[in-house]
C-alpha positions as CSV (number, residue, x, y, z in Angstrom):
1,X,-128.6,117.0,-59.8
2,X,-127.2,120.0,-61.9
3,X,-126.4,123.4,-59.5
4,X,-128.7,126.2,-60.0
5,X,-127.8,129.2,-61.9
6,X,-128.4,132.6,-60.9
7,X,-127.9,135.8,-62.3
8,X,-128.6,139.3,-60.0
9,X,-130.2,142.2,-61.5
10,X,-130.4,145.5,-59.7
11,X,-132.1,148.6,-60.2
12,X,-129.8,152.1,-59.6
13,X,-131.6,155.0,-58.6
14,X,-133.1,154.5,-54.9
15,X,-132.0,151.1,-55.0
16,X,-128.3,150.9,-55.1
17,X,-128.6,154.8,-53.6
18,X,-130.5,156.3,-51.0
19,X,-131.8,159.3,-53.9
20,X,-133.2,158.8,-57.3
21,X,-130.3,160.9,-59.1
22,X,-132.3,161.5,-61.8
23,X,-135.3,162.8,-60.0
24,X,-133.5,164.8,-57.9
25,X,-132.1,166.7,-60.9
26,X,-135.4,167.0,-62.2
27,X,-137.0,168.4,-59.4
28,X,-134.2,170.7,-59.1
29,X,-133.5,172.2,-62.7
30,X,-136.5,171.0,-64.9
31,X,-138.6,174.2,-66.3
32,X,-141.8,172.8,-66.3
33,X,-144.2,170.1,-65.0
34,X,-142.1,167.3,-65.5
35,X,-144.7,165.4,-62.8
36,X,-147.5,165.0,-65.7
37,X,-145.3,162.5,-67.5
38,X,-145.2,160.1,-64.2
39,X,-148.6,160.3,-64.1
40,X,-148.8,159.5,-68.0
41,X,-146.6,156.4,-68.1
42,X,-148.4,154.9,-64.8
43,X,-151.6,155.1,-66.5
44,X,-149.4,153.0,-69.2
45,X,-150.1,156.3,-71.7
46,X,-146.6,156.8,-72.4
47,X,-143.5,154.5,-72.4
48,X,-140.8,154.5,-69.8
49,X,-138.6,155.9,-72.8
50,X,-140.9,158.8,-73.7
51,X,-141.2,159.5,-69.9
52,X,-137.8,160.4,-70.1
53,X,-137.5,162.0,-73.0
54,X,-140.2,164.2,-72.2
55,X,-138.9,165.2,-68.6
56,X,-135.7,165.6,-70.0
57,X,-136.1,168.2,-72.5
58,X,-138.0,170.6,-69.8
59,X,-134.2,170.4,-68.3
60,X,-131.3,172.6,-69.8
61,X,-127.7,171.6,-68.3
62,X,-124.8,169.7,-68.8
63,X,-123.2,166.4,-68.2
64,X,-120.5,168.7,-65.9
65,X,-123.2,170.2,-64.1
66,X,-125.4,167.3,-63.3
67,X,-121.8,165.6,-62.0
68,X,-121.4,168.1,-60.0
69,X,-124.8,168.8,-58.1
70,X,-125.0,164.7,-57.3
71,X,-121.6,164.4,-56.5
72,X,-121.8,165.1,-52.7
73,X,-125.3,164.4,-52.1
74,X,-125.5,160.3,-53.5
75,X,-124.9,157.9,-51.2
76,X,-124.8,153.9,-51.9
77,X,-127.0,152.0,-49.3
78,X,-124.6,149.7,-47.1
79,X,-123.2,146.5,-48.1
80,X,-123.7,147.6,-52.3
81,X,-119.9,146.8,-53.0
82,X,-119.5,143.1,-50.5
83,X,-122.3,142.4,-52.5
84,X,-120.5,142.9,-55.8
85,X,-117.6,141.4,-54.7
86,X,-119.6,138.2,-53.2
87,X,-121.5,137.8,-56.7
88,X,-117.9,138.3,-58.4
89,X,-116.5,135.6,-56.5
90,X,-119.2,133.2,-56.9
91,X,-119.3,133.8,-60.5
92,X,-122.6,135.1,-60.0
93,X,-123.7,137.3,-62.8
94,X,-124.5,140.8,-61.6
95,X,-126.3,143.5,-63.4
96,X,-127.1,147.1,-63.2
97,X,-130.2,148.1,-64.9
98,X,-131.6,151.1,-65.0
99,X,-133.7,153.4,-67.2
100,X,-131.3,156.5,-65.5
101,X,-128.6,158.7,-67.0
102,X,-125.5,156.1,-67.5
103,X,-123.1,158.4,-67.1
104,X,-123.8,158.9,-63.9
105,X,-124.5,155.6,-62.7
106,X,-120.6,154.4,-64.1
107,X,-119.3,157.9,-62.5
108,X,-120.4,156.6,-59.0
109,X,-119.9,153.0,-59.5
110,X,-116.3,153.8,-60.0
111,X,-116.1,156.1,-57.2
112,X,-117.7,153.4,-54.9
113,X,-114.8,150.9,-56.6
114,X,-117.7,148.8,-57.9
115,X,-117.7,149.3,-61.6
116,X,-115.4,146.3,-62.0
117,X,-117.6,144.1,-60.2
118,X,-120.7,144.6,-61.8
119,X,-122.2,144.8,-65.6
120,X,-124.6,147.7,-66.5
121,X,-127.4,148.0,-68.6
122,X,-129.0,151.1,-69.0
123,X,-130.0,153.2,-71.9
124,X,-127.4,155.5,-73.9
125,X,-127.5,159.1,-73.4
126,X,-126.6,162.2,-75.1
127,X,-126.7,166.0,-75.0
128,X,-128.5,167.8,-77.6
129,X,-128.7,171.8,-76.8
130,X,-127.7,171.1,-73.2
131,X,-131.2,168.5,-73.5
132,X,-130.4,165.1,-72.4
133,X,-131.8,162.3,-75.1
134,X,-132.2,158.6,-73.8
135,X,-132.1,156.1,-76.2
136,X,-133.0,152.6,-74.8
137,X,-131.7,149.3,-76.0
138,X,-134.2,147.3,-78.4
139,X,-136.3,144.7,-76.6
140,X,-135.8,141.2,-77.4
141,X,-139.1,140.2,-76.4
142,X,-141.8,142.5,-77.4
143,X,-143.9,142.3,-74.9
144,X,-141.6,143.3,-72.4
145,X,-142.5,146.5,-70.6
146,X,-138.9,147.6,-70.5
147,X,-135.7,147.2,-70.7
148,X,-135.7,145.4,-67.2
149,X,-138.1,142.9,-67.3
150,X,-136.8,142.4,-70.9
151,X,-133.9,141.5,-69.4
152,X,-135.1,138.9,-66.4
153,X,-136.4,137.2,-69.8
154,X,-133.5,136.8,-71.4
155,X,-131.7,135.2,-68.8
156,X,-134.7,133.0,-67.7
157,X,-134.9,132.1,-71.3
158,X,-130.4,130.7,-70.7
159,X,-132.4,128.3,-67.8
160,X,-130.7,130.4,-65.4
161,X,-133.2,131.7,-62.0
162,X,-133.4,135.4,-61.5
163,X,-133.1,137.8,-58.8
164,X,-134.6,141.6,-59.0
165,X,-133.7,144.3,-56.6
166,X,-135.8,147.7,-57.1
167,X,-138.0,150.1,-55.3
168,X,-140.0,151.6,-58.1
169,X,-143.1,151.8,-60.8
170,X,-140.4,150.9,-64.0
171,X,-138.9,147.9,-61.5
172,X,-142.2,146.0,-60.9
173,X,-142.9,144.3,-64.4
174,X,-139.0,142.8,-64.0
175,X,-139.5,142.2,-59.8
176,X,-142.9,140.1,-60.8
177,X,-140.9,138.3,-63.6
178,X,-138.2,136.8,-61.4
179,X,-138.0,133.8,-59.4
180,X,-137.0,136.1,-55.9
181,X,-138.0,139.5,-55.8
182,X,-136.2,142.5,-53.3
183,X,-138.0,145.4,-52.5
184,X,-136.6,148.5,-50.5
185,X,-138.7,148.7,-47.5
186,X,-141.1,151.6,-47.6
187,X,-140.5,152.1,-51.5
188,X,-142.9,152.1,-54.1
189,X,-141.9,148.9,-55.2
190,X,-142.9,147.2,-52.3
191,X,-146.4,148.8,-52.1
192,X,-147.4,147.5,-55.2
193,X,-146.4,144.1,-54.3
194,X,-149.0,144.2,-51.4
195,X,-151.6,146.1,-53.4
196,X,-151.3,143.1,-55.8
197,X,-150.9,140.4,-53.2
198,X,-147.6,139.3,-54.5
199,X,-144.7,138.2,-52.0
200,X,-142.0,140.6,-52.4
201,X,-138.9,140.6,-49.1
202,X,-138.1,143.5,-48.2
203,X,-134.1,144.7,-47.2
204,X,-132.6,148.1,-46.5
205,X,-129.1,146.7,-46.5
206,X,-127.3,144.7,-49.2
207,X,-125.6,142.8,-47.0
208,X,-129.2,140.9,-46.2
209,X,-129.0,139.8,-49.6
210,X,-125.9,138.0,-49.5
211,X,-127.2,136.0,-46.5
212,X,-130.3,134.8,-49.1
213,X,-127.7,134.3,-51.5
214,X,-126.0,131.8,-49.3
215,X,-128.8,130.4,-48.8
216,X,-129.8,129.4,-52.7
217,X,-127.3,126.4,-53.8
218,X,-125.6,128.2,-56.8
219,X,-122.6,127.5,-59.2
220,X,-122.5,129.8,-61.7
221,X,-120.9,130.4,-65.1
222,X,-120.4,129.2,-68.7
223,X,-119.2,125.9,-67.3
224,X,-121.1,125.3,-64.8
């Protein structure tokens, strides 16, 4: 019998950290409603990119500002990094994707030693008048919702089994789509897995997810 393959994927914001970075700036600097654009893309009105986009540009800073707000306030949820360094050394493919601002996500993954450990996938960014632009990568399947679910696809389509840790709206088309689904306990995420009836575990603590991982038979890699 051939070894499973399995390949992590793991949403940032309120996931990996105990904030959503890029809410938190929001609701601190943005000059405007920025709440009507939620309400838009969970009515499926607007795209997760447009979301963005249109939240963004009610927000007027820069990269060096938004650095420095977060940088004493995010927190990584215990066990993020033995994680990491358990799906590193079990050639366990581990991904970071998120629809927030990249450069922030790689700015604390290196502070928390991690960014070594893990891949990250997450739509570009740049600064326009001191207006943050997100430009997501193209979806390979097109009826993907994002780029998340997109890519629990793509690695389903390599014959390798998923696993999708989240705790929001833009993570449940990817969480429904894999073969084990993590919620945060309490979040969002989770809710909608019981409003649809769906089994979703729930964890608080990464290091719970290593003990499922020991508990799927996996060998993973190119030559595997």
């Amino acid at each position: 019998m051939n070894p499973m393959r399995l390949a992590v994927l793991c949403d940032f914001d309120g996931t990996i950290t105990t904030i959503d970075t890029a809410e938190w700036i929001l609701k601190k600097f943005a000059a405007g409603d920025w709440h009507q654009f939620d309400k838009q893309f969970e009515k499926g009105q607007i795209t997760l990119e447009k979301c963005l986009n249109k939240q963004f540009s009610l927000v007027s800073i820069t990269k060096g500002k938004i650095l420095q707000e977060l940088k004493n306030i995010v927190v990584f949820r215990p066990g993020f990094k033995n994680l990491a360094e358990y799906c590193k050394e079990n050639r366990i493919p581990f991904v970071v994707v998120s629809a927030g601002l990249d450069f922030v996500i790689n700015y604390f993954l290196k502070t928390n030693s991690c960014l070594n450990l893990v891949e990250v996938c997450t739509a570009k960014t740049e600064f326009i008048c001191n207006h943050v632009k997100f430009t997501f990568p193209s979806l390979r399947d097109r009826r993907s919702n994002n780029i998340k679910d997109d890519l629990v696809k793509r690695y389903k389509s390599q014959d390798e089994k998923v696993m999708y840790l989240g705790d929001g709206l833009a993570d449940f088309p990817a969480a429904r789509e894999a073969d084990y689904a993590f919620a945060i306990e309490g979040s969002r995420l989770s809710s909608l897995f019981t409003e649809h009836g769906i089994r979703c575990a729930g964890f608080t603590d990464f290091n719970e997810i290593i003990y499922e991982l020991r508990g799927i038979n996996t060998t993973i890699g190119p030559d595997s």
